[in-house]
N, C-alpha and C positions, 0 to 999 in steps of 0.2 A: 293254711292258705293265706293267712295273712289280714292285717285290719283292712276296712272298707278303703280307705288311705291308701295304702300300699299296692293292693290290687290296681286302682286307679290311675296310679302314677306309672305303672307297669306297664298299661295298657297303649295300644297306640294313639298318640295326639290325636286330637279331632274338634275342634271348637266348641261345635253341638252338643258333642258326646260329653267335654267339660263341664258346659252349662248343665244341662241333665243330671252331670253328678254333682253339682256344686247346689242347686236346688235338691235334691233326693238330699242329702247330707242337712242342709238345713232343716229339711221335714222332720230327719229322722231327729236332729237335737231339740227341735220344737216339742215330742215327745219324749225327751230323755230319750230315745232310743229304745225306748219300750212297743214291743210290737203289739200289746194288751189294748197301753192309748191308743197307737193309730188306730188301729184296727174299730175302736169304738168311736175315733171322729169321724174317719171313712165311713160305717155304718151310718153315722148322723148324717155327714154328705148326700151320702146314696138317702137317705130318708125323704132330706130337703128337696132333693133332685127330685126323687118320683112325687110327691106332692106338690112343686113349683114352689118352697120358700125359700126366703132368704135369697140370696143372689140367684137363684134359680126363678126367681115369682116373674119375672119378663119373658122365660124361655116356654112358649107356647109347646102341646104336644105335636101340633104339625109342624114348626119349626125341626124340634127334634129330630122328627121323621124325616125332614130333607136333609140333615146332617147325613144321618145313618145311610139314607137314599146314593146319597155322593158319592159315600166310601166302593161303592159297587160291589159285586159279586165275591172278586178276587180279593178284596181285605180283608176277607173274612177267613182266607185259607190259609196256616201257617203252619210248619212242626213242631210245633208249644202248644201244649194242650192247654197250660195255663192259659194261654194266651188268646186261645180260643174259650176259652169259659170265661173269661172276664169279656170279651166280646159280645160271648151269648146273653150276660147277664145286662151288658150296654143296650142289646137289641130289644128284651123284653121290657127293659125300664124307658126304652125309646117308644114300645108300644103301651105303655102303660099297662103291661101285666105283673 
């Protein structure tokens, strides 16, 4: 299929879509490109997140709750299961479960 690069350059222009992969690319060099790291800084992320540290220690759990509140009904629906399990997992760390 081809490197991360190449895929990208493939694809059709898009500004956004740029930006997205020009951060996502950074993420992944900031761990070597090792899915092991991220995977264990995201864990500390999501840790800080459900406890309120670190840059999180301002975001109130009712705060949270009106983010989530916002997105409405229909954001929740998509054909990516992935996509909806990282959702579901947003929504229970929204309610403090």
């Amino acid at each position: 299929m081809g490197t991360m690069e190449q895929r990208d350059s493939a694809a059709n222009v898009d500004p956004l879509i740029d930006e997205i992969r020009g951060i996502r690319r950074e993420i992944c060099a900031q761990f070597g490109n090792d899915v092991d790291r991220l995977f264990d800084h995201l864990k500390g992320v999501e840790r800080d997140y459900a406890e309120r540290r670190g840059v999180f220690a301002c975001v109130s759990k009712e705060a949270a709750a009106k983010v989530v509140e916002s997105w409405g009904d229909d954001a929740y629906r998509t054909d990516d299961p992935l996509v909806d399990e990282v959702r579901e997992i947003r929504r229970k760390l929204a309610d403090g479960r």
